[in-house]
N, C-alpha and C positions, 0 to 999 in steps of 0.2 A: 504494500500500500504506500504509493506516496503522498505526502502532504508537504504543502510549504506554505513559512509562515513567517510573516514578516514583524519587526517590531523598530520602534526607535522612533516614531512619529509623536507630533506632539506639537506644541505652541510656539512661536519664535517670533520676536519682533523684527521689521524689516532690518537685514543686513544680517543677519544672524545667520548661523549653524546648525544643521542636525544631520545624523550618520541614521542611515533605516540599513534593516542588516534584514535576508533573506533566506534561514534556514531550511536544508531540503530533505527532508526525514524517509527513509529507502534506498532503493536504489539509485545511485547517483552515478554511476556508470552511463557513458554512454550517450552522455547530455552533449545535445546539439550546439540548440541556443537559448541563453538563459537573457533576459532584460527587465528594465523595469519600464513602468508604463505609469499614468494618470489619468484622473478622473476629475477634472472640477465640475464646480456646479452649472448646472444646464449643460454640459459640456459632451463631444463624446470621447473616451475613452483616448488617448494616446499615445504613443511610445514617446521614453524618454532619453534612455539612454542603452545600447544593449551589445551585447558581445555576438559576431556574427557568424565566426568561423575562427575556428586557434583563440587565439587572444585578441581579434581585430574588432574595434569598438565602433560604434554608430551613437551620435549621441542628433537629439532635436538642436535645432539653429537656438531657438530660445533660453538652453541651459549650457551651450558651449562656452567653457571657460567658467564656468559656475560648477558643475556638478562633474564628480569622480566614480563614474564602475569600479569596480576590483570585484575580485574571487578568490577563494582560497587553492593550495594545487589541486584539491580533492573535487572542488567545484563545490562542495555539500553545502558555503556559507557563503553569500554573495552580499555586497553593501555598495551605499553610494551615499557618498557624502556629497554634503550639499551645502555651498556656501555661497555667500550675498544672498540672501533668500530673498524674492521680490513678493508684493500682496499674488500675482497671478501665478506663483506656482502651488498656493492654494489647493489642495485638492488630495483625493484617497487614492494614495502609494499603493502598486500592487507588482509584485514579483511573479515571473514569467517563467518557467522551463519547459522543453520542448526535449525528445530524446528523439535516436535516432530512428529509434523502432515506433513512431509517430505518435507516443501518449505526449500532451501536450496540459498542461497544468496551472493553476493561477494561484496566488495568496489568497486570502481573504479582506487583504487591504489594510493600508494602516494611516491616519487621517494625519495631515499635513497643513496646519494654520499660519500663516502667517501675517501679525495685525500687527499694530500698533497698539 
């Protein structure tokens, strides 16, 4: 059974920091492509930042130069740190894996505030 699950979300006033880290519990073999994606409000669904092939990264025009992928070697712990936080990256963080034998999987999200 796999599950993954994200955690690290939470409140941050503009400019600020926060690291969401993406646990993948089973089998982690085999992992294609893992990324992370968002959800704001009214909003639909979009990739954020995400590893494509080996270690080669794809990140949105909107958080380049702002936000960091990584993975651990095992692949099982993924994060992305995330700094200048602006109000519009607002929205529920959700981690992504995909293996090669095509089960394809999501977090369950993890809410991402950024106010004043």
């Amino acid at each position: 059974q796999v599950q993954l699950v994200e955690s690290g979300g939470g409140l941050v006033q503009p400019g600020g920091s926060l690291r969401l880290s993406c646990a993948v519990s089973g089998n982690s073999r085999n992992l294609n492509v893992m990324g992370w994606y968002r959800q704001g409000p009214g909003k639909q669904r979009e990739p954020v930042a995400r590893f494509i092939g080996g270690d080669a990264t794809l990140y949105a025009d909107s958080v380049k130069g702002r936000f960091t992928i990584s993975r651990d070697n095992g692949r099982a712990t993924m994060t992305l740190q995330m700094n200048s936080l602006k109000p519009e990256d607002t929205a529920v963080y959700y981690c992504r894996a995909v293996w090669t034998w095509g089960g394809d999987y999501w977090g369950q999200g993890t809410q991402v505030t950024v106010s004043s």
